[in-house]
FIDRENZA-99477 format. One record per residue (C-alpha): x, y, z; residue in three letters. Coordinates in steps of 0.001 Angstrom, whole numbers, plus 524288, in hexadecimal, padded with zeros to 5 digits. Example, Ala and Ser with C-alpha at 12.3 -4.5 7.8 and 13.67 -1.06 7.14 Angstrom:
% residues 2
(rec (8300C, 7EE6C, 81E78), "Ala")
(rec (83566, 7FBDC, 81BE4), "Ser")
//
This chain:
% residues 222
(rec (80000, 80000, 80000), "Unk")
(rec (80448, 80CE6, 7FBA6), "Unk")
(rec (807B5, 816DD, 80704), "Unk")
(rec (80378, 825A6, 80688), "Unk")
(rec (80D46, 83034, 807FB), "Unk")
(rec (80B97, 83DC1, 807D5), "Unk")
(rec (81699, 84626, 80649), "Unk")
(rec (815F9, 85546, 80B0D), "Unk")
(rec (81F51, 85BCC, 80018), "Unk")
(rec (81BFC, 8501A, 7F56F), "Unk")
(rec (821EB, 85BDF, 7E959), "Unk")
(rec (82EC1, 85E37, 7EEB7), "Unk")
(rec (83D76, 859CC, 7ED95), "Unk")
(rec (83AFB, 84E1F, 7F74D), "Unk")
(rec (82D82, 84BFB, 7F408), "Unk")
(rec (82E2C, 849E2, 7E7AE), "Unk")
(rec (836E5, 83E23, 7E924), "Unk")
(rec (8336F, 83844, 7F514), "Unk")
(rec (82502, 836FB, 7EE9E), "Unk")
(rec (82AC5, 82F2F, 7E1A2), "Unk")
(rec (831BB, 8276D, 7EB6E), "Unk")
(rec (82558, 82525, 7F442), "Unk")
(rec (81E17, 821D4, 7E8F0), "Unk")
(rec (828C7, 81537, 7E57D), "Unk")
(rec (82645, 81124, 7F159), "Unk")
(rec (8180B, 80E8A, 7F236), "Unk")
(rec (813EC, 81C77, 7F94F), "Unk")
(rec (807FD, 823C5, 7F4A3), "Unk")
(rec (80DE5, 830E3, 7F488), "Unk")
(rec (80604, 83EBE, 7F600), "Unk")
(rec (80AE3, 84B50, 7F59B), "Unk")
(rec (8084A, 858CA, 7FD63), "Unk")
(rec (810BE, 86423, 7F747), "Unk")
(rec (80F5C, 872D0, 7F6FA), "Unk")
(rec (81342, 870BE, 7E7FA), "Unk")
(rec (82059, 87B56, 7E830), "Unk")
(rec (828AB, 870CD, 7E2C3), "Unk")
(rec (81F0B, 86A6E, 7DA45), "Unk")
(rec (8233C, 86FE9, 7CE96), "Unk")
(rec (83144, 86D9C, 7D040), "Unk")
(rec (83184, 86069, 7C7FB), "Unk")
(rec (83FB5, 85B22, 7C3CA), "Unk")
(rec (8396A, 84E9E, 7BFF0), "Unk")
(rec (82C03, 84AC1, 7BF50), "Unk")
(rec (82709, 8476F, 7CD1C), "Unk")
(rec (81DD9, 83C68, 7D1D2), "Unk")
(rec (80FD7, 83F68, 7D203), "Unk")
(rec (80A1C, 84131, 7DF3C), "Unk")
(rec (7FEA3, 84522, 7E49D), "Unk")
(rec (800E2, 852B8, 7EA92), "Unk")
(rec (7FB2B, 85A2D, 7F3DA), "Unk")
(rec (7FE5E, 86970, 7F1D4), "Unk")
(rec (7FDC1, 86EF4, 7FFB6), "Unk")
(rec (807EE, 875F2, 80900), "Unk")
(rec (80C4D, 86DC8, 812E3), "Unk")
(rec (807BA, 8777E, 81C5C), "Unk")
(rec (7FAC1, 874C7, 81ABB), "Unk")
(rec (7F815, 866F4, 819D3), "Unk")
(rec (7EDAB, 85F05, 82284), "Unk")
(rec (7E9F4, 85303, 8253E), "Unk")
(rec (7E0B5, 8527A, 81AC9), "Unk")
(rec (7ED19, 852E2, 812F3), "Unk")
(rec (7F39E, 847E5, 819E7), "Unk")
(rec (7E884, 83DED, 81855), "Unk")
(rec (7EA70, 82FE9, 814B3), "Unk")
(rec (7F910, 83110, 814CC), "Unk")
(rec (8028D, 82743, 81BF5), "Unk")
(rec (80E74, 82ED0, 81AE8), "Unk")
(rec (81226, 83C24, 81990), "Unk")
(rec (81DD5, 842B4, 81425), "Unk")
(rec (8208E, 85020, 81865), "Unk")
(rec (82C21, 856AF, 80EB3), "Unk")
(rec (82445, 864F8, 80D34), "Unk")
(rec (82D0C, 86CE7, 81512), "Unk")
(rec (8385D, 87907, 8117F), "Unk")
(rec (843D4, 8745C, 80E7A), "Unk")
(rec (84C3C, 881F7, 80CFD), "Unk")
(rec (8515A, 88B86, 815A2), "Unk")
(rec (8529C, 896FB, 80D62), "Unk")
(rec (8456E, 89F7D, 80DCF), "Unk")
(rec (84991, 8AD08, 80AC2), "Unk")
(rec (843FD, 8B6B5, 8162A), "Unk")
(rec (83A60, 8ABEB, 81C17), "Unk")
(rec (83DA3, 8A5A0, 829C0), "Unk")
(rec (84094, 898FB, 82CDB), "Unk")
(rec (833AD, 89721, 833CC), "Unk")
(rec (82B0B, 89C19, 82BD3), "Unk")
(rec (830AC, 89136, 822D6), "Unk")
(rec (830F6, 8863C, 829E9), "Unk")
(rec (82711, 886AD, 835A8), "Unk")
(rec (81B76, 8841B, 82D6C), "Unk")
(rec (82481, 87844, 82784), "Unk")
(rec (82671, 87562, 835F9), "Unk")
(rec (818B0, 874D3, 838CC), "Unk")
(rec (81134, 86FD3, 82C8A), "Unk")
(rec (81A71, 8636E, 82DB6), "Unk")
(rec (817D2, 85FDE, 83BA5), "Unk")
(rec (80A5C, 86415, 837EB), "Unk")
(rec (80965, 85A6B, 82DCC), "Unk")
(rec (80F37, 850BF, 836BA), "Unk")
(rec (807B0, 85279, 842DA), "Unk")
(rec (7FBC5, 84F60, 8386D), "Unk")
(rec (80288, 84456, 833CA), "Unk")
(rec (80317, 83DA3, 8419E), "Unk")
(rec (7F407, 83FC9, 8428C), "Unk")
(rec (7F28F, 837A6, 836AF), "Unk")
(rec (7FB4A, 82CBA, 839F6), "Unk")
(rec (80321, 831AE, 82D09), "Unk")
(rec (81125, 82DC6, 82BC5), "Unk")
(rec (819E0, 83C35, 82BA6), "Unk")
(rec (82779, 83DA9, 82640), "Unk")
(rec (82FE7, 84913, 825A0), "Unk")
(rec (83AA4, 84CED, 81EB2), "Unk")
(rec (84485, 85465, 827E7), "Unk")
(rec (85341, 857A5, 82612), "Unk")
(rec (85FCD, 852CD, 82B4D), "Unk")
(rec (862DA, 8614D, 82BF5), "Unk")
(rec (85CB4, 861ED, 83993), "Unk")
(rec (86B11, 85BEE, 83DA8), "Unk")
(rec (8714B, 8688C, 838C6), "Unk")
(rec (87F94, 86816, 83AA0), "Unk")
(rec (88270, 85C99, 841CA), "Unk")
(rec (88F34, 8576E, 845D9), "Unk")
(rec (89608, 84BC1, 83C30), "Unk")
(rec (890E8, 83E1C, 83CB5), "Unk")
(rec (88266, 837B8, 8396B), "Unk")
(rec (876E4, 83E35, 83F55), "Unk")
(rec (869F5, 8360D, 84538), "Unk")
(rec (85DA1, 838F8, 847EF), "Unk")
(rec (862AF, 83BB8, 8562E), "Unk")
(rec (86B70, 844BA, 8519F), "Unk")
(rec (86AF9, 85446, 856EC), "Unk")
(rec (863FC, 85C88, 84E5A), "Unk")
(rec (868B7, 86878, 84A3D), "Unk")
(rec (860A7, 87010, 83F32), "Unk")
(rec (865AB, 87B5E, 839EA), "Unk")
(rec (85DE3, 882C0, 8302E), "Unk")
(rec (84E37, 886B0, 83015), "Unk")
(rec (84CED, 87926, 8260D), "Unk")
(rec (8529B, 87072, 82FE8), "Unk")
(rec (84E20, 87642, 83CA5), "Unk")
(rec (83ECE, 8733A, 8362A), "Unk")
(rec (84377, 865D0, 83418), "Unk")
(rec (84655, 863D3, 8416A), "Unk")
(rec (83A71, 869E2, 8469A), "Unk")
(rec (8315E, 8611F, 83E15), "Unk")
(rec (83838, 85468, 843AC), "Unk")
(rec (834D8, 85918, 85044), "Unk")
(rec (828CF, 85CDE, 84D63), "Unk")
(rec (827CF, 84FBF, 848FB), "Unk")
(rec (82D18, 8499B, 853F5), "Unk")
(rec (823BC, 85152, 85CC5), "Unk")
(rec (817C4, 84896, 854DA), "Unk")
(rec (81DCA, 83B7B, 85404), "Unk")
(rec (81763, 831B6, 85ED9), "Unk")
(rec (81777, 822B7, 85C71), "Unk")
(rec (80BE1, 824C8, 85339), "Unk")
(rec (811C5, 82F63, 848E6), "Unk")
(rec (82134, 82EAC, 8466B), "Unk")
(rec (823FF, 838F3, 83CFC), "Unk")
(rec (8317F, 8378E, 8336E), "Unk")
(rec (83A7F, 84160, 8328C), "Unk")
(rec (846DC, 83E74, 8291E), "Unk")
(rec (85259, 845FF, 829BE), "Unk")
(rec (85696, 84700, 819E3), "Unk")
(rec (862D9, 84DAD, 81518), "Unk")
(rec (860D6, 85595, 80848), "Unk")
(rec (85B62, 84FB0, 80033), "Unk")
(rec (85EE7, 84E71, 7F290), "Unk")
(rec (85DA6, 84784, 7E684), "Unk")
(rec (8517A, 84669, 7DAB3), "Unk")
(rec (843C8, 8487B, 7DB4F), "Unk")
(rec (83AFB, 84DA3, 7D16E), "Unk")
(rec (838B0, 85AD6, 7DAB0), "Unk")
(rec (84679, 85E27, 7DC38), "Unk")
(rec (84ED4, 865DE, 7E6B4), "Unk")
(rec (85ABE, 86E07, 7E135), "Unk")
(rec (85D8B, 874F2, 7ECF4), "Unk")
(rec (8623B, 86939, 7F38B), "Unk")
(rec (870A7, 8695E, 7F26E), "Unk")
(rec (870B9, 85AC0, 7ECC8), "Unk")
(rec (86760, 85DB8, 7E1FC), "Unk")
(rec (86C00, 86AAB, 7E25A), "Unk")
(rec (87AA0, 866F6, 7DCB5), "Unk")
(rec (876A6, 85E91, 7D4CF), "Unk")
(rec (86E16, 867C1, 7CE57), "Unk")
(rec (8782D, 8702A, 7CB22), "Unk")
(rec (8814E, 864E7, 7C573), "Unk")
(rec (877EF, 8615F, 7BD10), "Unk")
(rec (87409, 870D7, 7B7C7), "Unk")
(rec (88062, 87652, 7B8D3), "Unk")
(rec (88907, 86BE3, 7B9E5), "Unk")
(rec (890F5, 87211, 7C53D), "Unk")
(rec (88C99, 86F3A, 7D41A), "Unk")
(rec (8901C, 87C13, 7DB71), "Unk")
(rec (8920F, 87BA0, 7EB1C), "Unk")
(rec (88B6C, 88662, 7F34E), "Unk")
(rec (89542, 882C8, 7FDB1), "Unk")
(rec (8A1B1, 87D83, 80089), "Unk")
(rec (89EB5, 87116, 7FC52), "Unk")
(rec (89EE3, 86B64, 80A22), "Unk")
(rec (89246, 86AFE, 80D98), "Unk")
(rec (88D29, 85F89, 812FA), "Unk")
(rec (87EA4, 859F5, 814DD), "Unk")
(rec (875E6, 84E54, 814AF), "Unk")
(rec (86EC1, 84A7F, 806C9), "Unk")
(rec (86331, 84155, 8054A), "Unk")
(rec (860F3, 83C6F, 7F8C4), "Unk")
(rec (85225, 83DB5, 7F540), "Unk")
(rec (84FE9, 83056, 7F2E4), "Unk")
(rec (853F4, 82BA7, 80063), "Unk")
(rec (84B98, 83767, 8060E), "Unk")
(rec (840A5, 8314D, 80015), "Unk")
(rec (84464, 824E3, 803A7), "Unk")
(rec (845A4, 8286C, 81239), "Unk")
(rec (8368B, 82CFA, 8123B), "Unk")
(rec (832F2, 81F11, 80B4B), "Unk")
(rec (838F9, 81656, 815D3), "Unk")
(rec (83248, 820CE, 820B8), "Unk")
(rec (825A2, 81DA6, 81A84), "Unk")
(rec (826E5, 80FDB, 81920), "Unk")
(rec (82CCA, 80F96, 827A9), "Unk")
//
């Protein structure tokens, strides 16, 4: 029997792929989106059906008949001109345990994608889930405060996911170019030089897409 997923941010960078990979796995897959990326085709995406609605403003009506939920609407910059970092990312904050604290009413699986970025600059060696956090920046700070948010909900009936990704990079049909990954590459291909913005010793985590995806399938089949 087919499983129904709905994924909050279905016409992104992430959502695009992760609902073509869904879909090869035996998931019905359906789609809330604001629609600002929708348009932003590389390829041809996989047709699903899609809600147009800000994430702000969803209900449970919206939720109905779903085992899973997916949330990947969120802001994923830091950069907003004259606008403070509240005003950004409080009501991203809020509409997400929102959505969430709805979710546990319905007995509805809820997974969330958070950062590794919540770390910040930690010391050398392999981090765990135990691991001091240490965000540094308004995008990572959010993170943080929506796992415990999250944590605040979970009892023995409603266990929430949150999965710490690197950046994520690689293909999908919606793609990202201001990931440095995809970014690079980009520019090897159109100019056929890759130029640095730093020093060149820069170091961070990358995700590819695929395994991103893949890390949401095995949390839904768990």
């Amino acid at each position: 029997m087919k499983k129904n997923v709905l994924i909050i941010g279905s016409q992104g960078y992430l959502g695009s792929r992760l609902t073509e990979h869904l879909k090869n796995f035996g998931y019905d897959c359906y789609g809330i989106d604001t629609g600002f990326f929708k348009n932003g085709i590389l390829t041809t995406p996989d047709l699903v059906p899609t809600i147009t609605k800000d994430a702000r403003f969803i209900t449970k009506s919206d939720l109905e008949g779903y085992e899973s939920l997916i949330l990947l609407a969120g802001v994923s910059n830091d950069p907003f001109g004259n606008m403070s970092a509240e005003q950004i990312y409080n009501p991203a904050r809020d509409y997400a345990l929102n959505i969430a604290s709805m979710c546990k009413e319905m007995c509805i699986k809820f997974i969330f994608p958070s950062s590794c970025s919540i770390y910040g600059a930690a010391s050398d060696g392999f981090l765990t889930e135990e691991s001091q956090t240490n965000p540094q920046t308004p995008y990572s700070i959010n993170k943080l405060q929506v796992e415990k948010g999250l944590s605040l909900l979970s009892d023995k009936n409603f266990s929430p996911i949150a999965l710490r990704f690197g950046t994520i990079y690689g293909m999908s049909s919606r793609i990202r170019f201001d990931v440095v990954i995809n970014m690079l590459c980009g520019m090897a291909l159109v100019s056929k030089k890759v130029i640095l913005n730093s020093d060149g010793q820069a170091w961070r985590p990358h995700l590819h897409i695929h395994d991103a995806c893949d890390s949401f399938r095995c949390c839904l089949d768990w």
